[in-house]
N, C-alpha and C positions, 0 to 999 in steps of 0.2 A: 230248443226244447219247447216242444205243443203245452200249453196252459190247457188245453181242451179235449174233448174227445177220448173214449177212454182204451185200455191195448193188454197183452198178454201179457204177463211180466214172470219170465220160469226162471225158476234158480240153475245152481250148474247143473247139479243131480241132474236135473233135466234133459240139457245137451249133453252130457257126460254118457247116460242111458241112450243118446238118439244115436252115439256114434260107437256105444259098447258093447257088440252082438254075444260077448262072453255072457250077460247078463241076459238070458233070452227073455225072460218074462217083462223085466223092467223095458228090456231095448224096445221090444213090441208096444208094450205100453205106450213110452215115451214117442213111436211114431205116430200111432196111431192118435196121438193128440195133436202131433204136429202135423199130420193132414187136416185134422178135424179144423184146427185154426189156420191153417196155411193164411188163407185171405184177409188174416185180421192184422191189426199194426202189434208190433211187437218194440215194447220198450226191452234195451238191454240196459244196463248199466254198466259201467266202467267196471266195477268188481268182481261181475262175473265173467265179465272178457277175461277179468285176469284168473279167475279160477279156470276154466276151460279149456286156455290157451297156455295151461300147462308145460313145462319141460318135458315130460313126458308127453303127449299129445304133439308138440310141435316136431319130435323125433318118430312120428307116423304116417309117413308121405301118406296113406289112404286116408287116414280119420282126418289129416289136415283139408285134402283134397273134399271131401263128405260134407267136412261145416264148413269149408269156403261158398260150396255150392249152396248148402242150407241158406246162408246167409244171404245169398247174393238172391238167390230166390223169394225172400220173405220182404214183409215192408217193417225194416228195424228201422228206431228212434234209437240212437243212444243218447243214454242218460247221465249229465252228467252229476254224480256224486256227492260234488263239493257242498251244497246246502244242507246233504243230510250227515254228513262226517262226524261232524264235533258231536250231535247227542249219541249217534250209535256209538262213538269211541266211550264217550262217558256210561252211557248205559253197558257197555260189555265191559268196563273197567267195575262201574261199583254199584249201579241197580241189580241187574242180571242176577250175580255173585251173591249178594246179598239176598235175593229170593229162590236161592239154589236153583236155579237156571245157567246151565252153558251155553252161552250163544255166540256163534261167532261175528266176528265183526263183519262178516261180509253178509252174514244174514240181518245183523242189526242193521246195518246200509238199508237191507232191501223190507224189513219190519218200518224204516222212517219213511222210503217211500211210501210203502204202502198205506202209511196211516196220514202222509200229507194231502195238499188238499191240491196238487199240481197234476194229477192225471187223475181220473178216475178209472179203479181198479173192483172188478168184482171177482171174492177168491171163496 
């Protein structure tokens, strides 16, 4: 994992719209952003592989075929997780909750990257 330099960081929503023409307005959207960055480094993190790569999704030989190519074409960092874990578990267990905020944990993962001081991110 790069200490430097800073990269694209999209939640699932994001691939989930690159690969779901049902969605015309969102799917457009979502490409259109992904050409606009094509050439930039893209952090994933471990969690949004996991939202993306779905049971559902993985039973779609095209949309699986779609984000293999996506992937293989981009410059992805995967990120790994493990440092940001414990406060996002705790903050979606009893901050969050407590300021009637839903978050999920996999957004809370990607709210600790973005507020750490390990990649610079501008959103």
């Amino acid at each position: 994992m790069s200490s430097s330099g800073g990269g694209v960081l999209a939640d699932s929503t994001f691939w989930i719209d690159c690969l779901d023409p049902r969605e015309p307005v969102a799917h457009t959207r979502a490409r259109v952003v992904l050409d606009q960055a094509r050439r930039g480094r893209w952090l994933m993190p471990f969690p949004i592989l996991y939202e993306v790569l779905r049971t559902r999704l993985t039973r779609r030989p095209r949309q699986m075929a779609e984000l293999t190519r996506m992937l293989r074409s981009l410059s992805i960092e995967l990120v790994d997780d493990a440092p940001f874990r414990d406060a996002a578990l705790r903050k979606s267990l009893e901050v969050y909750p407590r300021q009637g905020r839903s978050i999920s944990l996999v957004d809370a993962v990607l709210r600790e990257i973005i507020q750490g001081r390990q990649f610079r991110i501008r959103w």
